[in-house]
N, C-alpha and C positions, 0 to 999 in steps of 0.2 A: 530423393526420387519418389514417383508418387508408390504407394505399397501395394496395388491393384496391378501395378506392371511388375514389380518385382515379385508377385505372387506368380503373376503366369511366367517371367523367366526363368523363376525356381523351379517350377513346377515342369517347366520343358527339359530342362538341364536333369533333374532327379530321374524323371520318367526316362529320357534319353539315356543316359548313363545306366540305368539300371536294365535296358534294352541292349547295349552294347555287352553287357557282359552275361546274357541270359535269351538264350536264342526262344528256347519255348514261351518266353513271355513276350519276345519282340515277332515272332508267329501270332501268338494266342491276338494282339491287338491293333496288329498292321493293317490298313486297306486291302480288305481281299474281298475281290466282286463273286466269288463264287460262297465265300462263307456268308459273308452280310446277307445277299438273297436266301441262304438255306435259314436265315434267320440271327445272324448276331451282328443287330446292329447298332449297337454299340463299338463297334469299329469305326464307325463314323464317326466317332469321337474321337476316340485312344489315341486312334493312326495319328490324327495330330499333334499328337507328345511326344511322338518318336521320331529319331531319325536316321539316317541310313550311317553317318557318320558325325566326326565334331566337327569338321569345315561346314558340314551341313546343317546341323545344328548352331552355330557360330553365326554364319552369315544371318540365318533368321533372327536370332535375339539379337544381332548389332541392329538389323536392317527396323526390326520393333523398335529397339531403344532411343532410335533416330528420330523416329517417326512420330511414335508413339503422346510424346509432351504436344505435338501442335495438337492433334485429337482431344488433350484432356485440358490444355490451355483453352482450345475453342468450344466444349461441350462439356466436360468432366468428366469424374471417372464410372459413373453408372455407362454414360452413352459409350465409354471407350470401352469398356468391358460388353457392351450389349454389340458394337461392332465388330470386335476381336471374336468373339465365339458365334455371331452372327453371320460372319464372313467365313468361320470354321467352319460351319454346316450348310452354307450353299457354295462352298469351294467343293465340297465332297458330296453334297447332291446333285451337281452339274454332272458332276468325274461318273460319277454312277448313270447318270442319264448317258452318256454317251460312252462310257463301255458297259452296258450291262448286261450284253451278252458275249462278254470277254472272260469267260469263268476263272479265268487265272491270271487276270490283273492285280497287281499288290502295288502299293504306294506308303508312304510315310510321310510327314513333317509338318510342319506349322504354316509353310508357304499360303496357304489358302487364306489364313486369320491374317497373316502378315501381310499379305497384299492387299487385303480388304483396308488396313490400317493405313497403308499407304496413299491410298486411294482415296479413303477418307480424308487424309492429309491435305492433297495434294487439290480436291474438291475445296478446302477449307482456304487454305492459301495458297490459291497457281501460283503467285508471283514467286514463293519462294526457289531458291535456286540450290542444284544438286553437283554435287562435284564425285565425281564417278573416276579410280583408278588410273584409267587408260586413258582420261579425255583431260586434256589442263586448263580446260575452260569450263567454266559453269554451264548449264544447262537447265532449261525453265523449266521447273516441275512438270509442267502440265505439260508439253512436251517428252519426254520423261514417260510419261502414265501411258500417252496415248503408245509411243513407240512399245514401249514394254507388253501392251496388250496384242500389238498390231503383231509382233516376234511369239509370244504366243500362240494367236491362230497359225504364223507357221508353224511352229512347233506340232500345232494340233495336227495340222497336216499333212507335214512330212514323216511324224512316227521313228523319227531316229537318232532317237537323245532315251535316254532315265528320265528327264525331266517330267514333274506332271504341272504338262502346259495349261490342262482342263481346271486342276482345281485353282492354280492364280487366276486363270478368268475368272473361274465361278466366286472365288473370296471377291476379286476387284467390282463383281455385279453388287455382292451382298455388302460390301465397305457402301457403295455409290449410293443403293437403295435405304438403305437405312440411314445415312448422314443427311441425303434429300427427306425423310421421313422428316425426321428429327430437328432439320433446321429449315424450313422449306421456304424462309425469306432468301436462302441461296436463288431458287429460278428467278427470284425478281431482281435480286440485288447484280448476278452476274446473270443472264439467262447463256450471253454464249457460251461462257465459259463449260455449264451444263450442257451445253447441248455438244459442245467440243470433245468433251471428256465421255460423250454418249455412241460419236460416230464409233470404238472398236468393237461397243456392246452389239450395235445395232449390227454392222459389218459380220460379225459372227453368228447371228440368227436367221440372217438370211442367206449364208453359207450353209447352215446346216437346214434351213427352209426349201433349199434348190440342191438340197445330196454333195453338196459339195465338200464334206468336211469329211 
């Protein structure tokens, strides 16, 4: 396994673990929109390493591990580390755009980087296909991406889940924007598929462009 991903699985699992059994430290480093503006922001990092529990913790490192090889197959591991923490920090600059004046919103976990990963993936190879639990049929990645964003904006707004639907958008913005940086013979090579993978971005900007969100 490439050692750039086992550093961040390690690194989530330690950080995690070490937040399960030590509340003042999973305080001091959680998503909290009231502390981050009085100035510690460096939550906008940490909060990534934690999680609320191991199911939670669990599904993001399987959901990385999955993912993760077509990223570093299709780019290596500089570009998959530059989208993993690049998706980390606009998963959670999004989340902060749109509660920021929610002074006592708190969040936790990796979902942000890990959807960005995803996303990256799935931008790199639509054709590849997902087999999901509950469904006994495969399912066309890019299908897949878009559904998951579209479930999202409800998320964003209905308000009646734990989930933080805000920063999977915001990681799947910063996985899309930086893989199109980085490899930009993708608009030529597939242009629909770009622009496929573009309609939940768009859809969400101008939900929040007309108050709708």
């Amino acid at each position: 396994m490439n050692p750039f991903l086992i550093a961040i699985i390690v690194a989530n699992v330690l950080v995690s673990f070490k937040a399960f059994n030590d509340l003042y430290f999973f305080r001091k480093n959680e998503f909290h929109i009231g502390s981050i503006r009085a100035g510690e922001q460096f939550r906008m990092f940490t909060s990534a390493f934690l999680h609320a529990d191991v199911a939670h913790l669990f599904f993001n490192m399987f959901t990385l591990f999955m993912f993760a090889p077509v990223v570093i197959g299709y780019m290596g591991s500089f570009s998959f580390v530059l989208i993993y923490l690049g998706s980390l920090i606009s998963g959670n600059l999004l989340t902060l755009y749109f509660h920021q004046n929610d002074y006592g919103y708190r969040a936790v976990g990796a979902s942000g980087a890990v959807t960005g990963v995803l996303y990256a993936a799935i931008l790199l190879n639509p054709d590849m296909s997902l087999y999901l639990f509950f469904i006994p049929i495969p399912i066309p990645a890019y299908l897949f991406g878009i559904g998951y964003l579209l479930y999202s904006i409800y998320g964003m707004k209905a308000k009646n889940d734990n989930i933080g639907h805000t920063a999977h958008f915001g990681g799947a913005i910063g996985g899309y924007a930086i893989t199109l940086m980085k490899v930009p013979s993708l608009v030529t090579d597939n242009l629909f598929m770009v622009l496929l993978l573009a309609i939940p971005i768009v859809i969400l900007f101008v939900l929040e462009k007309t108050g709708k969100l």
